[in-house]
Backbone as ProteinMPNN parsed JSONL, in Angstrom:
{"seq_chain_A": "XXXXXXXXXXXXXXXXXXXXXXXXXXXXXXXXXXXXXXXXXXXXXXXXXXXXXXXXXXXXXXXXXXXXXXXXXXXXXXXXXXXXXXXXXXXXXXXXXXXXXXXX", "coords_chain_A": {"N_chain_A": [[131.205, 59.854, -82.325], [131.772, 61.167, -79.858], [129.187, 62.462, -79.649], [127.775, 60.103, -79.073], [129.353, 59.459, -76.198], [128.765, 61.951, -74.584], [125.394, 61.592, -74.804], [125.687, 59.263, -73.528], [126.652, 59.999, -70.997], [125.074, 61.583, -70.331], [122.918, 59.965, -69.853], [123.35, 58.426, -67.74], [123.919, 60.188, -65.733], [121.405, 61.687, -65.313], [119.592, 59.284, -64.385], [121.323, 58.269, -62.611], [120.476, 60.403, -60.468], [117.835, 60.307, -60.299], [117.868, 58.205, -59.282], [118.724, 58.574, -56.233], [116.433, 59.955, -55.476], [113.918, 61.428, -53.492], [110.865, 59.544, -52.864], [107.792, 60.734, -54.607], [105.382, 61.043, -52.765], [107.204, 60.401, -50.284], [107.649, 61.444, -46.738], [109.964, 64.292, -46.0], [110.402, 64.723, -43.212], [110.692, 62.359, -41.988], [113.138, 60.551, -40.593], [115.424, 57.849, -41.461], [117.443, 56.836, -40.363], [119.701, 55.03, -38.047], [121.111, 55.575, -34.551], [123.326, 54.649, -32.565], [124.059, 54.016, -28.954], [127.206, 55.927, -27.957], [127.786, 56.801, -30.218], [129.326, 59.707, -31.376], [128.174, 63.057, -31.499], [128.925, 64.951, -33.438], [129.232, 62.871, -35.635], [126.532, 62.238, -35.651], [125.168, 64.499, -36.504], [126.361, 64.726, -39.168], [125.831, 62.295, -40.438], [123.218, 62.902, -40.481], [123.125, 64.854, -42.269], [124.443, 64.585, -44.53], [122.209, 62.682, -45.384], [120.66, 64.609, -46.898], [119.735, 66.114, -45.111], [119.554, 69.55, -43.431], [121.504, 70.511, -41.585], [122.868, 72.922, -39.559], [125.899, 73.591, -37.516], [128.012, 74.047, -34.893], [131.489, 73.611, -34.302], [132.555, 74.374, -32.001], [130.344, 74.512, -30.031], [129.186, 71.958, -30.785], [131.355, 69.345, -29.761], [133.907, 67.16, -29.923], [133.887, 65.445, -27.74], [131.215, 64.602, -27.284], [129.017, 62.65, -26.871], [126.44, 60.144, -28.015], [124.012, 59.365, -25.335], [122.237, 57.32, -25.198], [120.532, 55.168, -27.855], [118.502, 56.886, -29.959], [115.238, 57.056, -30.291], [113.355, 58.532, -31.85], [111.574, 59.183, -34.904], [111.045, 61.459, -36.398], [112.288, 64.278, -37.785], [113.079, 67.033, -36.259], [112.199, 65.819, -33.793], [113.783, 63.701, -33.564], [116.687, 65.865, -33.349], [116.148, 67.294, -31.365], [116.045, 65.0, -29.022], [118.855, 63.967, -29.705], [120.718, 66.661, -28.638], [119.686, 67.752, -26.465], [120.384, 66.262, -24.138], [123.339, 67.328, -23.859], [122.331, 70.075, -23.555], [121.567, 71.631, -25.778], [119.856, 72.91, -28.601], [117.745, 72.478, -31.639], [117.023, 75.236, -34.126], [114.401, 75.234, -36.359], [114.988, 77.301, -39.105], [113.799, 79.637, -41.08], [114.807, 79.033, -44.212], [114.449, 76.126, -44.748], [116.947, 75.048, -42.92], [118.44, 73.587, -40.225], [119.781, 74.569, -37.539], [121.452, 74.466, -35.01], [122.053, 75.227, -31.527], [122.794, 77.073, -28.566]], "CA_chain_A": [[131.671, 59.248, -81.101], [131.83, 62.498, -78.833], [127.972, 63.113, -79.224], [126.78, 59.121, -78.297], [129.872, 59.999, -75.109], [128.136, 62.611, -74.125], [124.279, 60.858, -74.504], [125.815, 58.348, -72.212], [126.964, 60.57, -69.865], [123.989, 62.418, -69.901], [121.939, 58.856, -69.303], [124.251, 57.698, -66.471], [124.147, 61.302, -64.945], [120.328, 61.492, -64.399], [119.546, 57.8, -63.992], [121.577, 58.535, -60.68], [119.833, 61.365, -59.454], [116.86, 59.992, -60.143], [117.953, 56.859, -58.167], [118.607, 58.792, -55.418], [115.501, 61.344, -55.389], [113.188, 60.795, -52.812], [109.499, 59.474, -53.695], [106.736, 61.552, -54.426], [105.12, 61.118, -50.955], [107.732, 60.601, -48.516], [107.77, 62.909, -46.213], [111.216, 64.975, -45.901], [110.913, 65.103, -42.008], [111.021, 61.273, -41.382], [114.618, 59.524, -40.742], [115.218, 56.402, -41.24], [118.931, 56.369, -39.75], [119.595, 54.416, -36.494], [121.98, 55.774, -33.936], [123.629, 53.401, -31.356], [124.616, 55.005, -28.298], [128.345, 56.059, -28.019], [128.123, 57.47, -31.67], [129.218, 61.542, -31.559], [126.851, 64.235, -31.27], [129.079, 65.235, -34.62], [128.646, 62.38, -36.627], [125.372, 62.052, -36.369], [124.89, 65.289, -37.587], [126.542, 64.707, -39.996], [125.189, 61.804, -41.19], [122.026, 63.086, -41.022], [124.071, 66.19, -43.163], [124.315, 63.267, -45.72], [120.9, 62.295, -46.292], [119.954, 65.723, -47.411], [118.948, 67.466, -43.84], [120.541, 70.425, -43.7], [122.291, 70.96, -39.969], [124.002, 73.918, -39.153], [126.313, 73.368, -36.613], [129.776, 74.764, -34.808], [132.454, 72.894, -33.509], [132.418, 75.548, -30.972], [129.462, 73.571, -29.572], [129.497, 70.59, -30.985], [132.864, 69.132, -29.601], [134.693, 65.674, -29.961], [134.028, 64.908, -26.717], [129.757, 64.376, -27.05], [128.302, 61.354, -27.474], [124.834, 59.941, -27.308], [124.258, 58.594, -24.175], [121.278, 56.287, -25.688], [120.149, 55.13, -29.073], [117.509, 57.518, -29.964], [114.329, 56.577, -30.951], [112.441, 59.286, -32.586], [111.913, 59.499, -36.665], [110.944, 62.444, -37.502], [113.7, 65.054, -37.793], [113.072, 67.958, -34.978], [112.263, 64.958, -32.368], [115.322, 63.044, -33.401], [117.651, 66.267, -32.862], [115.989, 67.092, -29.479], [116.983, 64.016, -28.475], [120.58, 63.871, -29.353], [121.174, 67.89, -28.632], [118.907, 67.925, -25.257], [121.622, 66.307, -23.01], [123.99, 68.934, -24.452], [121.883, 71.677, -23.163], [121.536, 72.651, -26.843], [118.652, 72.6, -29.312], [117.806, 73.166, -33.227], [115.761, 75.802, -34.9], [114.047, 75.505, -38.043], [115.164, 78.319, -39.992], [112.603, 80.17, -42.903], [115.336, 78.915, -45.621], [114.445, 75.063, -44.043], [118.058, 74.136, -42.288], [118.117, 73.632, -38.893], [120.368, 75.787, -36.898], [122.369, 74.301, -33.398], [122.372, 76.581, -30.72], [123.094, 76.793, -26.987]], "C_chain_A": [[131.431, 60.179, -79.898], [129.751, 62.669, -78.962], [127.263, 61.594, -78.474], [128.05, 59.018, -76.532], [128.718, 61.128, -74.507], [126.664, 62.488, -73.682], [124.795, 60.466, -73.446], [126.238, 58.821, -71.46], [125.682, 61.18, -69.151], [122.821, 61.151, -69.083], [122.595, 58.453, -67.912], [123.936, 58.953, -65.431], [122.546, 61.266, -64.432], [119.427, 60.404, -64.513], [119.922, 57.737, -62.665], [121.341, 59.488, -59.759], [118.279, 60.953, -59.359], [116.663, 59.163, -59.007], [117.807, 57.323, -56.723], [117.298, 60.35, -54.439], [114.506, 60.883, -54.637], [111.631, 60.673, -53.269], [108.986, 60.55, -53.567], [106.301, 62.36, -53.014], [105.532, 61.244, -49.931], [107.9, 62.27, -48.223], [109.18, 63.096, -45.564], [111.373, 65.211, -44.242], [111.268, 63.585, -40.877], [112.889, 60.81, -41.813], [114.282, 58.428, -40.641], [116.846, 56.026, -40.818], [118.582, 56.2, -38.397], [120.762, 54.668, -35.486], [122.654, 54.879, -33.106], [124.576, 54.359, -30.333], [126.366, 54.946, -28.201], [129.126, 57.032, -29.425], [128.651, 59.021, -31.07], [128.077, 61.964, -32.105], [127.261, 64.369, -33.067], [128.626, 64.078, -35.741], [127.641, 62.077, -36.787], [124.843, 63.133, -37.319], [125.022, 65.026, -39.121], [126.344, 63.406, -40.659], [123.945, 61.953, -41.486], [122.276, 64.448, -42.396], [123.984, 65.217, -44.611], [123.362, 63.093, -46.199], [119.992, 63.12, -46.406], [119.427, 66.504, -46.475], [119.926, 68.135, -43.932], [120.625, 71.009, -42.276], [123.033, 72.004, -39.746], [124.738, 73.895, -37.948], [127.458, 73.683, -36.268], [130.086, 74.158, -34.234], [132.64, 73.525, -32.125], [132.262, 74.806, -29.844], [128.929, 72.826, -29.733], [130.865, 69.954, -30.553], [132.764, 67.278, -29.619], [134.493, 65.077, -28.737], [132.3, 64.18, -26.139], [129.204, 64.048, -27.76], [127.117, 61.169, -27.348], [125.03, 58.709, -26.555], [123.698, 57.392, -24.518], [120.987, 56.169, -26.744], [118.706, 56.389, -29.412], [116.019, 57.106, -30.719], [113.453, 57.408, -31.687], [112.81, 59.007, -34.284], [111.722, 60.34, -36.969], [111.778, 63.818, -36.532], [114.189, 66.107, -36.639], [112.928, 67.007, -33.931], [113.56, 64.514, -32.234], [116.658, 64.138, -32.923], [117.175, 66.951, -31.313], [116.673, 66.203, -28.674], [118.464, 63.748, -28.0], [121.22, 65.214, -28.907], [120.553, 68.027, -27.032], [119.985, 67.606, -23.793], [122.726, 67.427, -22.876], [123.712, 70.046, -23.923], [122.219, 72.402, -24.685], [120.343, 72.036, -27.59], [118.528, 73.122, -31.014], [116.331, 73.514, -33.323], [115.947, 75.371, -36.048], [114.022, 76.51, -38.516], [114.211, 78.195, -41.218], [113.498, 79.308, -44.052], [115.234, 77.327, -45.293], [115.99, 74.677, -43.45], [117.535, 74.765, -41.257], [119.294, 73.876, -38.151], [120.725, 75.075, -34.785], [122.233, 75.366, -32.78], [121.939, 76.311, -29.257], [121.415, 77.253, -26.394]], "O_chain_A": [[130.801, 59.713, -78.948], [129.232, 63.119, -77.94], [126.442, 61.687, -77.562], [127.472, 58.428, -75.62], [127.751, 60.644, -73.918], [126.329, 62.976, -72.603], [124.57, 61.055, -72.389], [126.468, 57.946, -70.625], [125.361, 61.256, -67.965], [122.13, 61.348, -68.084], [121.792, 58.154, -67.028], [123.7, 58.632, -64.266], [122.327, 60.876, -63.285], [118.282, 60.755, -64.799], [119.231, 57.325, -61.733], [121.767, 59.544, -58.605], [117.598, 61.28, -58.387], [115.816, 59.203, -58.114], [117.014, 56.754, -55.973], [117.338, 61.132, -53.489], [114.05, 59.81, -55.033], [111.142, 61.565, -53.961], [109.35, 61.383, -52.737], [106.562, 63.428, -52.459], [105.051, 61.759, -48.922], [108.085, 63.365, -48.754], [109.601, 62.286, -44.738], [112.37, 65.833, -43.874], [111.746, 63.521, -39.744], [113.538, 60.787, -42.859], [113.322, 57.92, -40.061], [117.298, 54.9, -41.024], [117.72, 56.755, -37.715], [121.588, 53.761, -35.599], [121.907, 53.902, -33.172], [125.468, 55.142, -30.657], [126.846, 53.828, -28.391], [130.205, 57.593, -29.618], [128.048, 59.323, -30.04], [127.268, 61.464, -32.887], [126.437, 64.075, -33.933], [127.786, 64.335, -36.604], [127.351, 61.593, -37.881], [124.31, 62.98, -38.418], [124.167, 65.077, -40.005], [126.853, 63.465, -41.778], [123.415, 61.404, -42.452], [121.455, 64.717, -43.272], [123.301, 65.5, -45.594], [123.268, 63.245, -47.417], [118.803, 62.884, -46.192], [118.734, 67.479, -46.767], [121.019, 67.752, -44.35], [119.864, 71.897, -41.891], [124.226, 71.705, -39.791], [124.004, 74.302, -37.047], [128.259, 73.699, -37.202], [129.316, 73.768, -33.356], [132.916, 72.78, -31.185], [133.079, 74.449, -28.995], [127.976, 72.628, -28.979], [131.675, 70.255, -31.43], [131.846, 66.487, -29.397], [135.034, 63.974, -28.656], [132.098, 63.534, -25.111], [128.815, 64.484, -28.844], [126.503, 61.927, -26.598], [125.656, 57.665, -26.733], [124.34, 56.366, -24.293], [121.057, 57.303, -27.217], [117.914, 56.361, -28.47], [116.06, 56.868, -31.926], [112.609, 56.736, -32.281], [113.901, 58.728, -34.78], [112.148, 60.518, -38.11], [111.844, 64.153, -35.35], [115.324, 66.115, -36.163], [113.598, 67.319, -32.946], [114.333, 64.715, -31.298], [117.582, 63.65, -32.273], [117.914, 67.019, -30.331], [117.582, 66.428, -27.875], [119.046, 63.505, -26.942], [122.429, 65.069, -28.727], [121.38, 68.634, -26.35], [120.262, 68.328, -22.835], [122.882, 68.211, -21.939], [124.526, 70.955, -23.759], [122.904, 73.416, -24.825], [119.885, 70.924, -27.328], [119.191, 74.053, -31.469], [115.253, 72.989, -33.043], [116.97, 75.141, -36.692], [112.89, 76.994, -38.499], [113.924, 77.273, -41.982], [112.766, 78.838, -44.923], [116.328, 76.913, -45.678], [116.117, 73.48, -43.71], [116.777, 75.72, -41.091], [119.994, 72.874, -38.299], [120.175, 75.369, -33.723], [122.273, 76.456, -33.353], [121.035, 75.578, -28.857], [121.148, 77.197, -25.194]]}, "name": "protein", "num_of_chains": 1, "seq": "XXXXXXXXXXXXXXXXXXXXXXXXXXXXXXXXXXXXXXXXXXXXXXXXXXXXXXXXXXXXXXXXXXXXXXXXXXXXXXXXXXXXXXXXXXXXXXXXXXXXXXXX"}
């Protein structure tokens, strides 16, 4: 009983990483999330924080109070945080270890 438990854990476990593993081809710098203006500066981060980009960011200078003025239209990942960080007067590097790094 305990070893076909464990199979089926093991099938269920990467069955859903698989599910969520991105194809072959795509390329890791296109988004496909859609902002609508009024959203926070923070949650977009952090939904883009969600679908595996890796944002570094401080409340510091990120605050509760900054929104996007406009929907943003860029897809691929350094345009899209120009965009929403540019009003801000802030911008992201691409760091050697790939996350991308907020900063005034």
């Amino acid at each position: 009983m305990k070893a076909v438990l464990r199979g089926l854990c093991v099938l269920l476990c990467t069955s859903g990483a698989a599910a969520q593993a991105p194809a072959a081809n795509a390329d890791p710098d296109i988004v496909d999330l859609r902002f609508d203006p009024g959203t926070s500066v923070e949650a977009a981060l952090s939904a883009l924080n969600a679908r595996g980009h890796r944002i570094v960011f401080s409340t510091a200078l990120v605050t509760p109070g900054m929104t996007l003025r406009s929907a943003p239209r860029a897809t691929r990942l350094g345009e899209l945080l120009d965009e929403i960080l540019a009003p801000w007067h802030l911008r992201a590097m691409h760091t050697v270890n790939g996350d991308w790094l907020v900063l005034r």
